[in-house]
Backbone as CSV, one residue per row, in Angstrom:
resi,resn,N_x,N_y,N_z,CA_x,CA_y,CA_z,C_x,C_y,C_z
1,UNK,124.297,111.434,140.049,124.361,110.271,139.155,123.275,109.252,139.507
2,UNK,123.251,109.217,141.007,122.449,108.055,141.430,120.263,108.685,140.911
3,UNK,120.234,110.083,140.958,119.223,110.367,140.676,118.797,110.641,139.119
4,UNK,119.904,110.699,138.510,119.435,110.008,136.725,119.097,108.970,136.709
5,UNK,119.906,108.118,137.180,120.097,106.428,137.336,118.554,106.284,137.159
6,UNK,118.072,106.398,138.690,116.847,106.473,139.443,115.573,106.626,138.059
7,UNK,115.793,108.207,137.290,115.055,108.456,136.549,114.482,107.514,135.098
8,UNK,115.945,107.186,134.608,115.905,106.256,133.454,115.426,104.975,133.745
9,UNK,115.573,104.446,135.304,114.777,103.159,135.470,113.634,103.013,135.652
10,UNK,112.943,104.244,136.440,111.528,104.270,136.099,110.807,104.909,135.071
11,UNK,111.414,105.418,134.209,111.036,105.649,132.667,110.330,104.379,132.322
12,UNK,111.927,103.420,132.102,111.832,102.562,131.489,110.496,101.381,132.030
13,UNK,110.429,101.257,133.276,109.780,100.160,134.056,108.367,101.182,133.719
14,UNK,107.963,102.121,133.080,106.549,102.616,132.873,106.171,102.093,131.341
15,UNK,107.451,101.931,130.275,107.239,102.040,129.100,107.768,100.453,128.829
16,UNK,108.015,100.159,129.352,108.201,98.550,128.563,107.365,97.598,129.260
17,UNK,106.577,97.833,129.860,104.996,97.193,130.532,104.234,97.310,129.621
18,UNK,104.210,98.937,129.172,103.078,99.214,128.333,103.202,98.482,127.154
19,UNK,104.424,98.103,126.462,104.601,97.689,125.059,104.705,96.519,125.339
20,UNK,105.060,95.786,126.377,105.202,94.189,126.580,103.151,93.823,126.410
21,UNK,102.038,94.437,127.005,101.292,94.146,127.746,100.544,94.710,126.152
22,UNK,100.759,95.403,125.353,100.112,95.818,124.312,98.795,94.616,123.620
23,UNK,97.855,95.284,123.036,96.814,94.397,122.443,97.586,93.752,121.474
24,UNK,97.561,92.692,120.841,97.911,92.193,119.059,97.326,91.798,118.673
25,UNK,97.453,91.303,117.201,96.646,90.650,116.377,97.854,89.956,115.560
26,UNK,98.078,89.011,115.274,98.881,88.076,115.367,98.958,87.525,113.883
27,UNK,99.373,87.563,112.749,99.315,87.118,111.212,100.444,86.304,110.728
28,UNK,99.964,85.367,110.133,100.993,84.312,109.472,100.978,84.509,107.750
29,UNK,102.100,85.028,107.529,102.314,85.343,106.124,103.295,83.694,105.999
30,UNK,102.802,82.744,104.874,103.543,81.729,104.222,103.861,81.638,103.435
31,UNK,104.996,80.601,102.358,105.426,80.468,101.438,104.806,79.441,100.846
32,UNK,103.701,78.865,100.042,102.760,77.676,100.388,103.080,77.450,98.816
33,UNK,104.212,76.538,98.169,104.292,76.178,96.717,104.534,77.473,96.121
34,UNK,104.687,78.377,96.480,105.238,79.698,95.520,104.398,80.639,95.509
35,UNK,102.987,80.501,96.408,102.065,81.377,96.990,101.765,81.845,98.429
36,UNK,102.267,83.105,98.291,101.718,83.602,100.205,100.349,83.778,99.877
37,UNK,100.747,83.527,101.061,99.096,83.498,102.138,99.106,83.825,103.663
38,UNK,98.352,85.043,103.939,98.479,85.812,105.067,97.199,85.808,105.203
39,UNK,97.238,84.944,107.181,96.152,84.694,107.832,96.100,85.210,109.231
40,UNK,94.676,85.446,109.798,94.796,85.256,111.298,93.736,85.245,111.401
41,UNK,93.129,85.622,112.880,92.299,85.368,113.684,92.275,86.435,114.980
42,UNK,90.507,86.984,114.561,90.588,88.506,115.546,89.018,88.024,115.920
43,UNK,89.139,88.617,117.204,87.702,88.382,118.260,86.979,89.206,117.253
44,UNK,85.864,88.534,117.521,84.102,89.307,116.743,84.029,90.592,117.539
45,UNK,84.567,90.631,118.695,83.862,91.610,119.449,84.641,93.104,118.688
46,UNK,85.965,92.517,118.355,87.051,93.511,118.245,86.371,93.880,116.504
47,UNK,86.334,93.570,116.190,86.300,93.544,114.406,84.693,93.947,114.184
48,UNK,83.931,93.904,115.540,82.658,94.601,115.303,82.717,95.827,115.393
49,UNK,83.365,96.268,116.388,83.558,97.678,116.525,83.936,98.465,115.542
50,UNK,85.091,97.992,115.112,85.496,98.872,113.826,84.630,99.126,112.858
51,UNK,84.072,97.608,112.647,83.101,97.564,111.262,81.888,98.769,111.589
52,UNK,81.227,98.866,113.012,79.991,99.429,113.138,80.936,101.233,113.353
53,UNK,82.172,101.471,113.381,82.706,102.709,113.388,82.881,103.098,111.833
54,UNK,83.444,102.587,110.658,83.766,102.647,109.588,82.574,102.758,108.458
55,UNK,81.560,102.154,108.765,80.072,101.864,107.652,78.977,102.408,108.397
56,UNK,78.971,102.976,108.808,77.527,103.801,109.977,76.953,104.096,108.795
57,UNK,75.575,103.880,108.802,74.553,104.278,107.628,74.083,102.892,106.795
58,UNK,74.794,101.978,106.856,74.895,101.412,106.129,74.846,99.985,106.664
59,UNK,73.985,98.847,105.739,73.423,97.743,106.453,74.523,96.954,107.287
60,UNK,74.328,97.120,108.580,75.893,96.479,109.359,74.841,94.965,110.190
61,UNK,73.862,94.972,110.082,72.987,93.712,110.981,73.473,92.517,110.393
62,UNK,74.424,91.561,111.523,75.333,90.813,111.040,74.738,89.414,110.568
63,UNK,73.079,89.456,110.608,72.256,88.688,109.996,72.968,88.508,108.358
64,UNK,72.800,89.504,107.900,72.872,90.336,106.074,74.577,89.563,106.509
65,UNK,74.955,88.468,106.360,76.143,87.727,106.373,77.125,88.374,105.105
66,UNK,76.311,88.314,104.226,77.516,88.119,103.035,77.623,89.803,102.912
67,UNK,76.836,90.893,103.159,77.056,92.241,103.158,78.765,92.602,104.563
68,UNK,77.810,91.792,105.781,78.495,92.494,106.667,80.452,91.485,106.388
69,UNK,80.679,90.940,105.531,81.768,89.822,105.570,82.226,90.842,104.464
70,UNK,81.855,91.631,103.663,82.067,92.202,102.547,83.015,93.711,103.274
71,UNK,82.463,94.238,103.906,82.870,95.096,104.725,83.936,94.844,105.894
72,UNK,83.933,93.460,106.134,85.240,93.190,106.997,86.249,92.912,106.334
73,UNK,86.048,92.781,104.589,87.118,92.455,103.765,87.595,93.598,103.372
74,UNK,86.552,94.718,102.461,87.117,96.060,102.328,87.785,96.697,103.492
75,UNK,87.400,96.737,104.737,88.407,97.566,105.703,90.115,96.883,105.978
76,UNK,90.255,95.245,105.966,91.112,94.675,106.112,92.325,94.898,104.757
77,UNK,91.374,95.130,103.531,92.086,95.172,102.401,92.909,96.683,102.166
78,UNK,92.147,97.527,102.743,92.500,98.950,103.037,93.269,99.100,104.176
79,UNK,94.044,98.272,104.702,95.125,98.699,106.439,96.023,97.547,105.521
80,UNK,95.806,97.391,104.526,97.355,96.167,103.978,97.976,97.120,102.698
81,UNK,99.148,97.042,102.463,99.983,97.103,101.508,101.016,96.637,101.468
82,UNK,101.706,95.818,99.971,102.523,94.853,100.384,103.084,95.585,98.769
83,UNK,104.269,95.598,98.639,105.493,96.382,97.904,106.361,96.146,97.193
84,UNK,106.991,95.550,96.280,108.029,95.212,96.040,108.932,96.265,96.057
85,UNK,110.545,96.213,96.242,111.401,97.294,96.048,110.784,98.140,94.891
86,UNK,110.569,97.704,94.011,110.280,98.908,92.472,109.311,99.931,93.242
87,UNK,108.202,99.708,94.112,106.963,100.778,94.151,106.053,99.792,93.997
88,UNK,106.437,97.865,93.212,104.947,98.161,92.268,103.837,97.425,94.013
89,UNK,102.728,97.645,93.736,101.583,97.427,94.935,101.575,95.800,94.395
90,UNK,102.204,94.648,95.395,101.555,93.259,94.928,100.480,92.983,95.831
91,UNK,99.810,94.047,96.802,98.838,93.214,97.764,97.900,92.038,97.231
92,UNK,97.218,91.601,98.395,96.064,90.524,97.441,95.178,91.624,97.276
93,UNK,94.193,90.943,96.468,92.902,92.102,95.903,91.384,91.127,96.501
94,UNK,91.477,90.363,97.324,90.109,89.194,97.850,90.300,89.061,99.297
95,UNK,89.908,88.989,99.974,90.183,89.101,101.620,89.066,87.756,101.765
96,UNK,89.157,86.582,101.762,87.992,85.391,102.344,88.213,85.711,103.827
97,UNK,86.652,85.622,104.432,86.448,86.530,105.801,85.283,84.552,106.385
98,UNK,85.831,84.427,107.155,84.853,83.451,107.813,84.871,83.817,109.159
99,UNK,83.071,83.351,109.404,82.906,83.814,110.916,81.886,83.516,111.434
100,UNK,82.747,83.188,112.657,82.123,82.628,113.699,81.360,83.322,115.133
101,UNK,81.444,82.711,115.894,80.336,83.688,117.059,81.542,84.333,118.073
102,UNK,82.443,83.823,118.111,83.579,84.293,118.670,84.352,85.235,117.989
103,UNK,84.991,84.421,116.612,86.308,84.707,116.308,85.376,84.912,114.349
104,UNK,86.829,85.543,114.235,86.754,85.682,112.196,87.777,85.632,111.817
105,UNK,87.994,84.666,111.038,88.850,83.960,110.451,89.393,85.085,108.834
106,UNK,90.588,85.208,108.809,90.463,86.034,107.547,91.877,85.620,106.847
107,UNK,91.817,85.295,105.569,92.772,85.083,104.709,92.990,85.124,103.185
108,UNK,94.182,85.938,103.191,94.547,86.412,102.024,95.720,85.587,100.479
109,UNK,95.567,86.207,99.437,96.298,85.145,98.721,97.178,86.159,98.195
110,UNK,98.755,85.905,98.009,99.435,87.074,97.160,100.099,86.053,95.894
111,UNK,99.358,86.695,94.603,99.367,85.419,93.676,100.618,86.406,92.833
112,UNK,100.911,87.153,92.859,102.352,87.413,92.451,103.535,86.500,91.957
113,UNK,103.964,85.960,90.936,104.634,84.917,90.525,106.202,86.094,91.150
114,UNK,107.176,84.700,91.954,108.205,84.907,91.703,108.850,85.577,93.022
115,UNK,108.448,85.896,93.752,108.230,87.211,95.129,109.509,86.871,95.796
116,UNK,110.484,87.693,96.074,111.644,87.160,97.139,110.723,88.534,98.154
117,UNK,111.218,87.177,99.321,110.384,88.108,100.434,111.357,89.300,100.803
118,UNK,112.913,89.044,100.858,113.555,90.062,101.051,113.795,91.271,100.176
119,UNK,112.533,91.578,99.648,112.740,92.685,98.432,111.048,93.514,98.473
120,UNK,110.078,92.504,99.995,108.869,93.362,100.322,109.063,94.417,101.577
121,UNK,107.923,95.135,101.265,107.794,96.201,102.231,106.531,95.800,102.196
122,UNK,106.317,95.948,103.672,105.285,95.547,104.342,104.313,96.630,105.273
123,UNK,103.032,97.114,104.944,102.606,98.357,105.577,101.019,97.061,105.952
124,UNK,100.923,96.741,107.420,99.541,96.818,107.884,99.412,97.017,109.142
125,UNK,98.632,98.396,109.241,97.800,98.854,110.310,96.751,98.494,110.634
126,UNK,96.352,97.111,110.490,95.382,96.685,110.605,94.591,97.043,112.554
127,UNK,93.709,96.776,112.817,93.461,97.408,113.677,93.805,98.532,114.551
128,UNK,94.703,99.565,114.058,95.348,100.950,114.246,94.615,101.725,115.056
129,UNK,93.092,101.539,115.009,92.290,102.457,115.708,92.350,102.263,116.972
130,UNK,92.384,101.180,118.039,92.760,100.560,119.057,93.763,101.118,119.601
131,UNK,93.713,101.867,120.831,95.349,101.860,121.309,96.215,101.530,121.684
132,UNK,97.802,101.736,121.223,98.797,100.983,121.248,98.327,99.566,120.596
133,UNK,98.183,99.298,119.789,97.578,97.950,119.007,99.055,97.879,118.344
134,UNK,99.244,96.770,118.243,100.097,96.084,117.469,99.924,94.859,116.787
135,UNK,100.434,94.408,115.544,100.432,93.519,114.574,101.916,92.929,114.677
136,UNK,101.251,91.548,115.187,102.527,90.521,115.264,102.459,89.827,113.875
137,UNK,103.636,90.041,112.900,103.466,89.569,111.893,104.813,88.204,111.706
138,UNK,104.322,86.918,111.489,104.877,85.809,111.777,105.184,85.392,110.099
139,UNK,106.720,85.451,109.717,106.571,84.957,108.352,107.507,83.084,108.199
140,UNK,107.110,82.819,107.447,107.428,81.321,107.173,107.896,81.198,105.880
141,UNK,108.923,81.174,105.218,109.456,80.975,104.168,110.994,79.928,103.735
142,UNK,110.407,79.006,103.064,111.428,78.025,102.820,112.134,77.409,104.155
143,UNK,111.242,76.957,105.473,111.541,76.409,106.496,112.609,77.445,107.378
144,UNK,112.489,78.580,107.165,112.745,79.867,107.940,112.116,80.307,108.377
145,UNK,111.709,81.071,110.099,110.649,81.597,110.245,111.261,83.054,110.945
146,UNK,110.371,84.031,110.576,111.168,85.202,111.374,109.538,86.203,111.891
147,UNK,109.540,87.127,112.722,108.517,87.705,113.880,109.181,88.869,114.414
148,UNK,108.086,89.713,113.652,108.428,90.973,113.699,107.131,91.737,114.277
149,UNK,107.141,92.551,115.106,106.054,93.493,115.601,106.033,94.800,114.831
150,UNK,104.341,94.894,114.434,104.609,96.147,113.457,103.526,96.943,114.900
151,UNK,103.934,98.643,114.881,102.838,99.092,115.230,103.468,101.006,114.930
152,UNK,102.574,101.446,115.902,102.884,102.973,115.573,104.284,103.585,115.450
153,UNK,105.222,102.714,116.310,106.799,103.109,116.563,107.265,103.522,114.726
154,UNK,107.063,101.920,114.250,107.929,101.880,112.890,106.459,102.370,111.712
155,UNK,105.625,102.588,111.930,104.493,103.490,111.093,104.285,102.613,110.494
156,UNK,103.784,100.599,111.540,103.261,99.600,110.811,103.831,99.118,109.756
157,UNK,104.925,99.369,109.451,105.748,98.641,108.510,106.761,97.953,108.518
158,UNK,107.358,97.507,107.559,108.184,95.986,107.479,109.201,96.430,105.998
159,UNK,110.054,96.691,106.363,111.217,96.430,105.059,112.023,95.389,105.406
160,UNK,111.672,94.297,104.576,111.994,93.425,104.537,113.522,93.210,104.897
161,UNK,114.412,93.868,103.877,115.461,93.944,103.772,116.216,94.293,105.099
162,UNK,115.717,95.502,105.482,116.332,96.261,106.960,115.983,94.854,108.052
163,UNK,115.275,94.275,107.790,114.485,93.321,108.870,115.567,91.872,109.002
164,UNK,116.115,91.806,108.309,117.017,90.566,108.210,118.236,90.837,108.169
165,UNK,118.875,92.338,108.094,119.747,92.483,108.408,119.754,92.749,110.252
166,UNK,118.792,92.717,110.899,119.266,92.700,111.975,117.857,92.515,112.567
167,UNK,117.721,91.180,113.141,116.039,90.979,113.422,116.143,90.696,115.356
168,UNK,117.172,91.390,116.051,117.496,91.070,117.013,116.399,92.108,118.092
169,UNK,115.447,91.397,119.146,114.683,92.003,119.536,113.968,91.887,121.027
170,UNK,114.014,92.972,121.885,113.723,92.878,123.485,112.581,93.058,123.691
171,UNK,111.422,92.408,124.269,110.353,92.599,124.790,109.767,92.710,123.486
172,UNK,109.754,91.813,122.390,108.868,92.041,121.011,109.425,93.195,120.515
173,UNK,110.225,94.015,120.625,110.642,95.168,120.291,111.723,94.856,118.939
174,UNK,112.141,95.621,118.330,113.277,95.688,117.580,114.105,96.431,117.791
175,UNK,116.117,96.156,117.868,116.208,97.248,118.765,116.219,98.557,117.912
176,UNK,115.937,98.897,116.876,115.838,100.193,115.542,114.691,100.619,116.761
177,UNK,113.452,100.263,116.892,112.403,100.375,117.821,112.402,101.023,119.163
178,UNK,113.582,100.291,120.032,114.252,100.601,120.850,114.733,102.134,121.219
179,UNK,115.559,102.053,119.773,116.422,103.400,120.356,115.222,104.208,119.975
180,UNK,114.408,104.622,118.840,113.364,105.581,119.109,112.717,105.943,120.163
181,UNK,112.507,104.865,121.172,111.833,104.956,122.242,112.900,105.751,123.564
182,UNK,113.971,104.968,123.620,115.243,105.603,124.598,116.126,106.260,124.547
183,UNK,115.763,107.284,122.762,116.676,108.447,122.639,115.926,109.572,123.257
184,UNK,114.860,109.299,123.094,113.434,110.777,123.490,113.545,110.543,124.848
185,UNK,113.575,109.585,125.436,113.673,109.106,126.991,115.125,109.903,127.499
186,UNK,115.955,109.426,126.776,117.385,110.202,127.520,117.489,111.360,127.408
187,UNK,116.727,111.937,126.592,116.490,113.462,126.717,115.911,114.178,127.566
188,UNK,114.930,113.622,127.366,114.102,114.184,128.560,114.749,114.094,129.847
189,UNK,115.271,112.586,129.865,115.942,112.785,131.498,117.244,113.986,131.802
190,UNK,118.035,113.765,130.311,119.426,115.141,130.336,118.552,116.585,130.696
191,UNK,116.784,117.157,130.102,116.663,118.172,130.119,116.367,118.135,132.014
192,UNK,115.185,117.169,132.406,114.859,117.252,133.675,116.250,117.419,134.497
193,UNK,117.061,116.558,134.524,118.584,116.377,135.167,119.169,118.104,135.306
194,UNK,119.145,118.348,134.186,119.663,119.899,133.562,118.968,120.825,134.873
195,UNK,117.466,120.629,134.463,116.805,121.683,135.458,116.520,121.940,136.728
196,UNK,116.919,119.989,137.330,116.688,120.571,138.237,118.379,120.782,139.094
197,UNK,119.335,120.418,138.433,120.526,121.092,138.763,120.870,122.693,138.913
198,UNK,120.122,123.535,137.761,119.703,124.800,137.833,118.987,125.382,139.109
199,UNK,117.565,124.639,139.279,116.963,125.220,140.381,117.150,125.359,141.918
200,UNK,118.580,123.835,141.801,119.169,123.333,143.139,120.227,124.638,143.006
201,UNK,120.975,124.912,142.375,121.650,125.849,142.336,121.375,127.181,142.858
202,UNK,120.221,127.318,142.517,119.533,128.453,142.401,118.998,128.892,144.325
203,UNK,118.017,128.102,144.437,117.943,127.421,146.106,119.249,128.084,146.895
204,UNK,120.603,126.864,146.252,121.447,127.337,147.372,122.435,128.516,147.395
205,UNK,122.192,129.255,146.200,122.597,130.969,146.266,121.626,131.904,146.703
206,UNK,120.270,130.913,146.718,119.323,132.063,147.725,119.601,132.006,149.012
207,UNK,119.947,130.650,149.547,119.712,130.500,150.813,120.791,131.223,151.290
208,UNK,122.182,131.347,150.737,123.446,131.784,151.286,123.326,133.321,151.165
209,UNK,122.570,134.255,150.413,121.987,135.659,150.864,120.975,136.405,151.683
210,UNK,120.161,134.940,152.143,119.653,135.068,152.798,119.629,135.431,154.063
């Protein structure tokens, strides 16, 4: 007992470092007069890379301002999708990209009349290529605020609905999040546990014919 114990705690103390300690990128979706608006702020260094991975061939010399801002909007506009229950796509369709020597400023408008947030689904992988990257997505609506981590676990997405029925969450985690992570974990420890009970077994019917 004491050597499962043993096992599941250092599972855990390997895998909730890694997800506590994860990269983010951090977005504020608002309710601003009856218009969202989803913003943040990502290092130049980070948002160069991608750009010079995604457009190779193609004028990336960050001189050519309004080319290379054009291309940080198409890739940003392509890692978003935003849903209503029906299917229909309300994303924004304009990504305003400002930038600086550090940082780039990027923000979106969802001019959709009417939007209850609890009826979006939310898909951005925005920097996905990065590993273990995650998107802290911060929403603000009608002096409510709720913070949800999207990343590879939940396949970067957000149902709204599932999200407010239970937004209760450890280490940025959700616990839906959670158990994905510590059902595969308890398995593994039941199969290791399993085997090496077998091989101990095994050992001490050799040793006793021996």
């Amino acid at each position: 007992m004491k050597s499962k114990l043993f096992t599941l705690l250092l599972i855990l103390s390997i895998v909730a470092p890694a997800f506590a300690n994860s990269p983010k990128t951090t977005f504020h979706l608002q309710n601003r007069e009856g218009e969202w608006i989803l913003e943040t702020q990502v290092p130049r260094s980070q948002i160069d890379k991608i750009i010079q991975k995604y457009y190779k061939g193609r004028n990336l010399d960050p001189v050519f301002v309004n080319e290379y801002k054009a291309h940080i909007s198409s890739y940003t506009l392509s890692h978003l999708t935003i849903l209503n229950l029906d299917g229909l796509n309300i994303g924004p369709t304009d990504c305003e990209v400002k930038m600086g020597n550090k940082q780039v400023d990027l923000k979106m408008k969802i001019s959709e009349p009417g939007i209850d947030f609890s009826e979006l689904i939310i898909s951005l992988n925005f920097m996905s290529e990065f590993e273990n990257h995650q998107n802290r997505l911060i929403i603000q609506d009608e002096g409510k605020l709720s913070e949800t981590l999207l990343s590879v676990e939940n396949n970067y997405t957000l149902i709204a609905s599932l999200a407010q029925e239970d937004g209760s969450t450890f280490l940025g985690l959700t616990l839906l999040t959670w158990l994905w992570i510590l059902i595969p974990a308890a398995i593994f420890v039941f199969i290791m546990t399993f085997g090496f009970n077998i091989y101990e077994n095994y050992l001490t019917r050799h040793s006793e014919f021996s």
